[in-house]
N, C-alpha and C positions, 0 to 999 in steps of 0.2 A: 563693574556694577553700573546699570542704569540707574541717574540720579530718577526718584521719587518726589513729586511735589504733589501733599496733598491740597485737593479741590476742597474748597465749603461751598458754602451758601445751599446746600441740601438739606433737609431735617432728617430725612426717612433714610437713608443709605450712606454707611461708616465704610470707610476702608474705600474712599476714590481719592485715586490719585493719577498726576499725567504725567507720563514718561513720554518725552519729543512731541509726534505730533499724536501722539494717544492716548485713551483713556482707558485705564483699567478701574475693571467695578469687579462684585462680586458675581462668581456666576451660581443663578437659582435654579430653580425648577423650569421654572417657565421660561428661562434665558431662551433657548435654540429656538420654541415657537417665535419668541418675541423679536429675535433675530431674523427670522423668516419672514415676518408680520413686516419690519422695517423694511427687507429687500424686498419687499410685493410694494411697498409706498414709493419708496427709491423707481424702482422699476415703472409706475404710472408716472414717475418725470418730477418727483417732489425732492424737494433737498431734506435729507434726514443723516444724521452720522453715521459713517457707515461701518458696519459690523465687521468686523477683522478676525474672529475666530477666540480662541482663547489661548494663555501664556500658559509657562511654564509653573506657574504657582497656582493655576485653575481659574485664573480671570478670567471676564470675560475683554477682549480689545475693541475700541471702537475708534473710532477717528477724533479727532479734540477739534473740534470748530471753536474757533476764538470770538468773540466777542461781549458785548455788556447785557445782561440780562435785564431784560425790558422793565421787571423790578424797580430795577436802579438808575434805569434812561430818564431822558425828561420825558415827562407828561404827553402821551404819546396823542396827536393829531387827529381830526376824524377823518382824515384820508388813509393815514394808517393802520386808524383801529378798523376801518374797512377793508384794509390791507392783509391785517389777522382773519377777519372774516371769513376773506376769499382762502388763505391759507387754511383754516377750521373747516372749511367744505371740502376743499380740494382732499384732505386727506381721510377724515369721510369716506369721500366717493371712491377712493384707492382703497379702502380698507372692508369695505363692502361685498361680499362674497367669499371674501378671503378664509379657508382652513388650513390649520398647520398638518404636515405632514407624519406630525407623531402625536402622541398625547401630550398636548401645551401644559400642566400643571398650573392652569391659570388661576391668582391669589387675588381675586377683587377686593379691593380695599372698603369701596363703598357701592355696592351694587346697587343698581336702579331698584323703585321701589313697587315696578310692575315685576312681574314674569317672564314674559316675554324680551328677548333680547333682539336686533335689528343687526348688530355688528361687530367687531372688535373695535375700542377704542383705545386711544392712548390714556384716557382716563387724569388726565391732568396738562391739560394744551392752556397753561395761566403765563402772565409775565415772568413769575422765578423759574419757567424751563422753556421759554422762546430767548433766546441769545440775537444780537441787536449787532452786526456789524457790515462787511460786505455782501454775507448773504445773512440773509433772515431764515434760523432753523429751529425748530423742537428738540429739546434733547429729555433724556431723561424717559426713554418707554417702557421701564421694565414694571410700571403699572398696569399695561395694557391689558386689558381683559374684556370679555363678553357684556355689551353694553349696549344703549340707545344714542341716537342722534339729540334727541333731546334731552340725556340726562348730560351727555360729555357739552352741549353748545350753552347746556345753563351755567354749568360751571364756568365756563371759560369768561362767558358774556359778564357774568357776576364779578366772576376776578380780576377782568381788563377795565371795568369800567363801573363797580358796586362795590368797590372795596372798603371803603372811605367811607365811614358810617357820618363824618367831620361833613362833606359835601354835601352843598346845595341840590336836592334832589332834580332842580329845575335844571343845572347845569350838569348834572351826570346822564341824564335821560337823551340828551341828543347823541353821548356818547354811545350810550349804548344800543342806540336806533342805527348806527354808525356801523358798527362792528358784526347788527343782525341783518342791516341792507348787504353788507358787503358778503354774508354769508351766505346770503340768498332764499331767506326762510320765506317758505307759503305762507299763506294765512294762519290754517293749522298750527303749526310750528309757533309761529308769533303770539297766538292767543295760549298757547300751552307755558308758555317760558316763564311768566312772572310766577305764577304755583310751581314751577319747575325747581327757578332758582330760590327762590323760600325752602322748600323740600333738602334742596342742595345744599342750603348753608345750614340747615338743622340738622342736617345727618352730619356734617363736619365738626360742628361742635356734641353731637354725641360721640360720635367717633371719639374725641378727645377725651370727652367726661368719663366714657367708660373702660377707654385704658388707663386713665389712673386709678379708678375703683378697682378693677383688677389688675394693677401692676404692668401693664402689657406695653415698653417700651418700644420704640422710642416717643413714643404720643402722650405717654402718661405725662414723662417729665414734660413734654410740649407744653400739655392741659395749666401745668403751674409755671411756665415761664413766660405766660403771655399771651398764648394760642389760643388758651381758652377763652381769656376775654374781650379777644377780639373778634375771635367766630359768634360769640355770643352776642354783644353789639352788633359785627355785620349784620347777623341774621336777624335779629329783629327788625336794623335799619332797613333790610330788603324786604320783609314783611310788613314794615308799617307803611312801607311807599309803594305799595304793589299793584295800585290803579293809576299812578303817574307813568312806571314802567308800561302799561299795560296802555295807556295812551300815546305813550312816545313809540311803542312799535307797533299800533293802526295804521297801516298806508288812507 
């Protein structure tokens, strides 16, 4: 028998665990598109884990990149968080045109709050699923679904560098001018993002509020463990500061 070590640090997905140098998760609906989706990223040159098919108990297998999730790194640099940037565009622009070859059963967790969609995203490109060690990778796609450039780079920009309701707004905004230079944002883009990431952090804590009101695990328990009042702080903290934001990313 292959020994079994289960993974934490996940909220949303029970039953991961890595056997040697691999990751077994569960396999869903959307697995094989999102599978696909990962080798079309792979294939324009980006490092993503790579999809290994599925085991004998219906996993799915992926490759186990080892490192410390950014989470938990020190306080990451604004060369670095421009670093994520350029990694945030680059997959992006690999993901851009892309359709899966069967019907994807795509589950958006928080779909954008236009109509209009521009792309597949990975739909959660934050610290707790960039892994921090000889290479720098995203793990964690099986959110991936039909999405905008400006709804997945609010999230991210908010979560690398707006997390922290505690932070001096003077000292978070260089980071996050860091992370949107490095990403390469137009004008456009840049004038959209502070109502973006407002938008963003209020759909996360509904998200929450309304799977505990109906029961709808695993977010409910999230809502009363913590999640809730901290998405409820971020979001305010990102809304009451959303013309310093909105000054820090004027060129």
């Amino acid at each position: 028998m292959e020994h079994e070590e289960p993974l934490d640090g996940g909220n949303a997905t029970a039953g991961v665990v890595r056997i040697g140098t691999t990751v077994r998760k569960p396999w869903e609906l959307a697995t094989p598109a999102t599978h696909e989706l990962m080798e079309a990223v792979a294939a324009a040159g980006i490092d993503v884990p790579r999809p290994l098919g599925q085991d004998a108990q219906g996993r799915q297998i992926l490759e186990f990149v080892p490192g410390t999730p950014a989470l938990h790194a020190p306080t990451l640099t604004l060369g670095e968080l421009a670093r994520v940037g350029r990694m945030i565009r680059a997959i992006h622009d690999a993901c851009e045109g892309f359709s899966p070859s069967r019907e994807p059963g795509w589950e958006p967790l928080i779909p954008p709050p236009c109509s209009e969609t521009d792309l597949i995203c990975h739909g959660d490109l934050t610290p707790w699923n960039l892994l921090i060690g000889e290479r720098w990778v995203f793990i964690d796609w099986d959110g991936a679904a039909p999405s905008t450039r400006l709804w997945d780079l609010a999230y991210s920009a908010q979560s690398f560098t707006l997390n922290d309701a505690a932070e001096n707004p003077s000292s978070a905004a260089p980071r996050l001018a860091a992370l949107v230079d490095g990403y390469g944002a137009d004008a456009a883009l840049r004038a959209a993002l502070p109502k973006a990431m407002t938008e963003r952090t209020e759909a996360m804590y509904e998200l929450l509020r309304r799977s505990h009101a109906e029961n709808r695990e695993p977010w409910g328990s999230m809502f009363t463990s913590g999640h809730g009042a901290h998405w409820r702080t971020v979001a305010d903290h990102v809304t009451r500061h959303s013309e310093v934001w909105s000054q820090a990313l004027r060129h």
